[in-house]
C-alpha positions as CSV (number, residue, x, y, z in Angstrom):
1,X,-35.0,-31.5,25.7
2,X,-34.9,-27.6,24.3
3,X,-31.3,-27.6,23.8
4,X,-28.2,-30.1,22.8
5,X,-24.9,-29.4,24.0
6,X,-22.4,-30.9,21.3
7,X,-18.9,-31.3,22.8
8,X,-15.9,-33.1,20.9
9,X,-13.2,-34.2,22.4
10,X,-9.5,-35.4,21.5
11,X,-7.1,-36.1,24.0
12,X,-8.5,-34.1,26.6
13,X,-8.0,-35.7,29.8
14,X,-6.5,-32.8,31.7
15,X,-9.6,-30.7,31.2
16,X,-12.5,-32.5,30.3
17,X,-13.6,-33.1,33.8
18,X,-13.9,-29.5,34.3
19,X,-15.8,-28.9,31.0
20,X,-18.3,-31.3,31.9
21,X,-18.5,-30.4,35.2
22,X,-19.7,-26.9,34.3
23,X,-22.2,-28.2,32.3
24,X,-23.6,-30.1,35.2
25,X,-23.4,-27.3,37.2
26,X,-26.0,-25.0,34.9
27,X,-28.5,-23.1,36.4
28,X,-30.4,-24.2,33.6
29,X,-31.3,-28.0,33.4
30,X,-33.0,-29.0,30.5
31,X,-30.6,-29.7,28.3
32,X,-29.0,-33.0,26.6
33,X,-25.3,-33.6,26.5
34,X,-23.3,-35.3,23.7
35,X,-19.7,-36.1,24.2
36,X,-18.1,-37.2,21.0
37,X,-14.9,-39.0,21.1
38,X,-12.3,-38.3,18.1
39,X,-10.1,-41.1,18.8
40,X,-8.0,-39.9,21.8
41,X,-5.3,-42.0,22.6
42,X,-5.5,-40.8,26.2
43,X,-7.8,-41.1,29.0
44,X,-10.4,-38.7,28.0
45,X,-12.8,-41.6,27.1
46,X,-13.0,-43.4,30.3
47,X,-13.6,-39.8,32.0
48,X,-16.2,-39.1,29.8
49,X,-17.4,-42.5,30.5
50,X,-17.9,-41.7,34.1
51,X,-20.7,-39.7,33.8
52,X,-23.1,-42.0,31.3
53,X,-25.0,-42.5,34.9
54,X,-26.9,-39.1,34.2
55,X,-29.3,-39.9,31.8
56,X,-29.2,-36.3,30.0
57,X,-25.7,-37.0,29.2
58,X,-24.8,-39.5,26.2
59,X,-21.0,-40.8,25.4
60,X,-20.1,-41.7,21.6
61,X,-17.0,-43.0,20.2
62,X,-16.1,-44.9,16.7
63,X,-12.4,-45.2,17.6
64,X,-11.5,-43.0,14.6
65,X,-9.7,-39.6,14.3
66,X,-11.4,-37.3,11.9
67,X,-11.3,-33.9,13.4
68,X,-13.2,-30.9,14.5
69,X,-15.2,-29.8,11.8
70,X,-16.3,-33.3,10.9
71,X,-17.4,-33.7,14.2
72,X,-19.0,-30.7,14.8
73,X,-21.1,-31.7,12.2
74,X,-22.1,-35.0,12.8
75,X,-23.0,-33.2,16.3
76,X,-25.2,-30.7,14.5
77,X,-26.7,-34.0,12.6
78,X,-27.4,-36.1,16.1
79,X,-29.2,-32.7,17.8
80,X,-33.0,-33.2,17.9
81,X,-33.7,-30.1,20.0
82,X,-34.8,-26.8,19.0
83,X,-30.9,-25.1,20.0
84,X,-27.8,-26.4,19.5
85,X,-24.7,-25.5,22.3
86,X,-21.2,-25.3,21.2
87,X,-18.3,-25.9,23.4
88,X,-14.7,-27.0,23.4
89,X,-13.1,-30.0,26.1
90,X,-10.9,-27.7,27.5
91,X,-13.5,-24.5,28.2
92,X,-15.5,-24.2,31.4
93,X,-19.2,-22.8,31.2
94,X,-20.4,-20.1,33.4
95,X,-23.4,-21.6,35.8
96,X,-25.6,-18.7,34.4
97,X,-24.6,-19.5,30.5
98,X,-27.7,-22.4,29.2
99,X,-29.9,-19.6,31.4
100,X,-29.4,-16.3,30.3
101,X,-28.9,-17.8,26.2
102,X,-32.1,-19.4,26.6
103,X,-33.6,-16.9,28.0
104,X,-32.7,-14.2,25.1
105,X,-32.8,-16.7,22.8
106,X,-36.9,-17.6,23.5
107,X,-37.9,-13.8,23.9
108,X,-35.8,-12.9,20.5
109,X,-36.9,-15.4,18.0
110,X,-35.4,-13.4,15.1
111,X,-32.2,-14.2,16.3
112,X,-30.2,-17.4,14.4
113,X,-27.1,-17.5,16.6
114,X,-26.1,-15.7,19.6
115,X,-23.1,-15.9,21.6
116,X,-21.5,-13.9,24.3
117,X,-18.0,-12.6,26.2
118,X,-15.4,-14.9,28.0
119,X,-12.9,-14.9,30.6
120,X,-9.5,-15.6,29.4
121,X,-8.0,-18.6,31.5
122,X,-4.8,-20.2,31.7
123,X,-4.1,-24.1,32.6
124,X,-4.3,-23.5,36.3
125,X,-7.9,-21.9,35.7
126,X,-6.8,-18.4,36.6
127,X,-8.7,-16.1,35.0
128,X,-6.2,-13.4,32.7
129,X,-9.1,-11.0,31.4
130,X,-11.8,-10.5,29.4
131,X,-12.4,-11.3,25.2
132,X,-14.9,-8.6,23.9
133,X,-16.8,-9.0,21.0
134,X,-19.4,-7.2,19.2
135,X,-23.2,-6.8,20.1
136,X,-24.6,-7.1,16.8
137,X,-22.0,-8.2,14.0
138,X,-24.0,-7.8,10.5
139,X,-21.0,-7.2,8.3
140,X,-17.5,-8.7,6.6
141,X,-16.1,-6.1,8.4
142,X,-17.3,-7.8,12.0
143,X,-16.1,-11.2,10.6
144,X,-12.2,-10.6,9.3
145,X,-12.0,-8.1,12.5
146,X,-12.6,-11.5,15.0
147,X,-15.2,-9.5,16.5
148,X,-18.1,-11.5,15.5
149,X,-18.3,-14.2,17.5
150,X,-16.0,-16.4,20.1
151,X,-16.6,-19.5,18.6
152,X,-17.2,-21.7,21.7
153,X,-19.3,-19.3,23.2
154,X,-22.5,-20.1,21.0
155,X,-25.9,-21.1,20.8
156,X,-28.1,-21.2,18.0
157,X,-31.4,-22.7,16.3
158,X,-30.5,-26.1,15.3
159,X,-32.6,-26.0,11.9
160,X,-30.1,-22.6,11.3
161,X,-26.7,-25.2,12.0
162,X,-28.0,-28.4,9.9
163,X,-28.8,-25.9,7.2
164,X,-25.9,-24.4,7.2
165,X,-23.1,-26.7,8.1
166,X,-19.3,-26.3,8.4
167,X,-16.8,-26.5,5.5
168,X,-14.2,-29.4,5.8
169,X,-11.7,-27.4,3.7
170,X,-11.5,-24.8,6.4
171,X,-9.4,-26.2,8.8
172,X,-8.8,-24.0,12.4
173,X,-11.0,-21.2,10.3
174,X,-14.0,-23.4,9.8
175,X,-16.3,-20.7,12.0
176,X,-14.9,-17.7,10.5
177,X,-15.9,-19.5,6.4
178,X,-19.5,-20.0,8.4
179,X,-20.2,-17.1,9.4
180,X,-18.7,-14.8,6.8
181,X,-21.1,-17.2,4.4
182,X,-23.7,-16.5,6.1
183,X,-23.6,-12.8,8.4
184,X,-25.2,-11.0,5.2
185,X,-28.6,-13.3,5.2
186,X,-28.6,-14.2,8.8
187,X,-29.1,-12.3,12.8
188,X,-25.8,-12.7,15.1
189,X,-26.1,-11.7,18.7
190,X,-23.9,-11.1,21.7
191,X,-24.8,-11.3,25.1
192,X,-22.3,-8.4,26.4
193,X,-21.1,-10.4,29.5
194,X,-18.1,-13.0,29.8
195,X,-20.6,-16.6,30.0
196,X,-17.4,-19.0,29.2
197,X,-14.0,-19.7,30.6
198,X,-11.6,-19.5,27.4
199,X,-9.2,-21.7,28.1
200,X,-5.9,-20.2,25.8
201,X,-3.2,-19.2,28.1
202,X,-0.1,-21.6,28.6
203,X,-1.5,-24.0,25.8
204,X,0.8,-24.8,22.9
205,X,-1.0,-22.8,20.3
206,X,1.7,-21.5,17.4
207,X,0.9,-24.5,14.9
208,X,-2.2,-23.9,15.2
209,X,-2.4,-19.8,15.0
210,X,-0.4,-20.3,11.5
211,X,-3.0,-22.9,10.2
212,X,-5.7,-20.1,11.5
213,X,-3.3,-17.3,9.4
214,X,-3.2,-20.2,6.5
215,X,-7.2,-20.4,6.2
216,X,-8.4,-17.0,7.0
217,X,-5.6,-16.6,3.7
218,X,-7.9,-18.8,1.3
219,X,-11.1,-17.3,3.0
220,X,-10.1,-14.1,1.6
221,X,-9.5,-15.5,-1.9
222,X,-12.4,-17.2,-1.9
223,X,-14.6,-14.0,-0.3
224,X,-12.9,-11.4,-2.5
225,X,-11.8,-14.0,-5.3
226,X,-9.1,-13.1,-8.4
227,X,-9.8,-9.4,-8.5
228,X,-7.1,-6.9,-7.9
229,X,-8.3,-5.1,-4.7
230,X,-6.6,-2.8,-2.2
231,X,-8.8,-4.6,1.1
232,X,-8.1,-7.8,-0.5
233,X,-4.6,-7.4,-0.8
234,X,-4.7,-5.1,3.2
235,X,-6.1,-7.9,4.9
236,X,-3.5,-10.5,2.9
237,X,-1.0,-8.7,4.3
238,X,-2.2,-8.7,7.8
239,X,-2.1,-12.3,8.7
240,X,1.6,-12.5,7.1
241,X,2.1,-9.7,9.4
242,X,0.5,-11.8,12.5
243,X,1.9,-14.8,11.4
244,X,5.4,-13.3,12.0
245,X,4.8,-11.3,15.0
246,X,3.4,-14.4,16.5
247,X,6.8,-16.9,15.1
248,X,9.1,-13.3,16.7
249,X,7.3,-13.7,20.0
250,X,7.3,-17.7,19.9
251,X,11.0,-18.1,19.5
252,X,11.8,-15.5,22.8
253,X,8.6,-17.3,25.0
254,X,6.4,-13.8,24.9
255,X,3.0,-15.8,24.1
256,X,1.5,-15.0,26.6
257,X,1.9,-11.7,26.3
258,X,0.3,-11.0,23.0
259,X,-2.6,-13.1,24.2
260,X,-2.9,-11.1,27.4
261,X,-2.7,-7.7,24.9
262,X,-6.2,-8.9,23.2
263,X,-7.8,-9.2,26.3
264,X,-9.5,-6.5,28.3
265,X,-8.1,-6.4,32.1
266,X,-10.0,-7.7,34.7
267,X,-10.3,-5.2,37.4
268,X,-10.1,-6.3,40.8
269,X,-13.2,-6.4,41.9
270,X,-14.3,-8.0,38.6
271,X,-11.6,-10.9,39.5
272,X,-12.2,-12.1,42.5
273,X,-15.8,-12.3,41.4
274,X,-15.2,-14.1,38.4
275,X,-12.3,-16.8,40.2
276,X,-15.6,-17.3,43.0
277,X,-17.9,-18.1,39.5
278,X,-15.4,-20.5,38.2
279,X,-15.0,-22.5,41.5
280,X,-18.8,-22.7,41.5
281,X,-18.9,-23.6,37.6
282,X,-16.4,-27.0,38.2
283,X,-17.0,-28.0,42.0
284,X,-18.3,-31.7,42.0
């Protein structure tokens, strides 16, 4: 197989049909797909369990709970092809994602990890607009700006993941430790086109933004460590500025809102184009 797509899963039974469904539907078909149960307590295993007739897919579950980051590890471990997927159980892939990655990925060997744009969706699957990120992040800069990668957007060389894995201590901010660890001795790509469904809209998120706010907190310690600096202290103060902006806009329902406000607006055009890809992505 040339690639591994590594997809955990916890309690995802409203989704995960689509997610897999999108994987099935790739343009591209050489590919192996591992679906890692971390203990859910719904009825994502038996869905996932559905589709062990396709031989390219593989189910795996130890009955345990020990989240993301170990998981995405032990994912990274399992892969024996020569490029590793990511993807969350509640995304959907674009049917020209595997393709167009591979593609770039074979004719620019330089290049370690390489992700893409996505279409905000909501839980209906309507798409809200589009998350931009940059072409060519190289810096810190492109790291504590969120503009270096969307996390479930990317492939990479598996030798590049297994030799540089993620950091348990980084919970909700275990990419953003990777790759600000690694952007200054490594070659980060975007593909400048929406390839995944990010699913963000209407999902209970404010727990989790202030662990994000929490961890990009001791990120900064750690990048910048005990010195007195002005960007140290600027970029402190910015996710205790997010953090309440975010509780102000929980507590009078506006969510949505300031997700919608990071998004680019998908014209027309643009929309009815995209809802057409995403029916095509998740039909069965």
């Amino acid at each position: 197989m040339r690639l591994c797509i590594g997809i955990s899963f916890y309690n995802a039974g409203e989704f995960l049909d689509y997610a897999i469904c999108s994987v099935l539907n790739q343009t591209y078909k050489n590919w192996k797909l591992l679906l890692l149960n971390d203990g859910s307590t719904d009825n994502s295993l038996d869905i996932a369990m559905k589709y062990q007739g396709d031989p390219r897919i593989e189910v795996l579950s130890d009955g345990e709970n020990r989240g993301l980051i170990y998981r995405l590890n032990q994912l990274i471990s399992l892969c024996e092809s020569k490029y590793f997927v990511r993807m969350d159980a509640d995304d959907i892939m674009h049917p020209l994602r595997l393709e167009r990655q591979v593609s770039f990925m074979e004719n620019n060997a330089h290049i370690d990890v390489l992700g893409s744009w996505a279409y905000s969706i909501d839980v209906t699957n309507k798409v809200c607009g589009i998350l931009k990120v940059n072409s060519n992040p190289d810096s810190l800069m492109d790291v504590f700006s969120h503009s270096c990668f969307i996390h479930p957007s990317i492939m990479g060389k598996t030798s590049w993941f297994q030799e540089h894995q993620y950091d348990s201590s980084f919970v909700r901010m275990e990419d953003m430790e990777l790759w600000a660890r690694t952007i200054l001795n490594s070659s980060f790509h975007n593909l400048q086109e929406p390839l995944l469904y990010y699913r963000e809209i209407g999902v209970p998120y404010l727990r989790k933004y202030l662990q994000s706010m929490t961890g990009e907190r001791i990120l900064i310690r750690k990048i910048y460590g005990d010195a007195v600096s002005f960007i140290k202290y600027e970029k402190m103060m910015k996710t205790y500025i997010k953090s309440l902006i975010y509780i102000f806009f929980s507590l009078i329902n506006g969510q949505k809102y300031l997700i919608r406000k990071r998004s680019c607006r998908v014209i027309s055009f643009d929309y009815q184009c995209a809802m057409k890809e995403l029916r095509d992505a998740i039909r069965r």
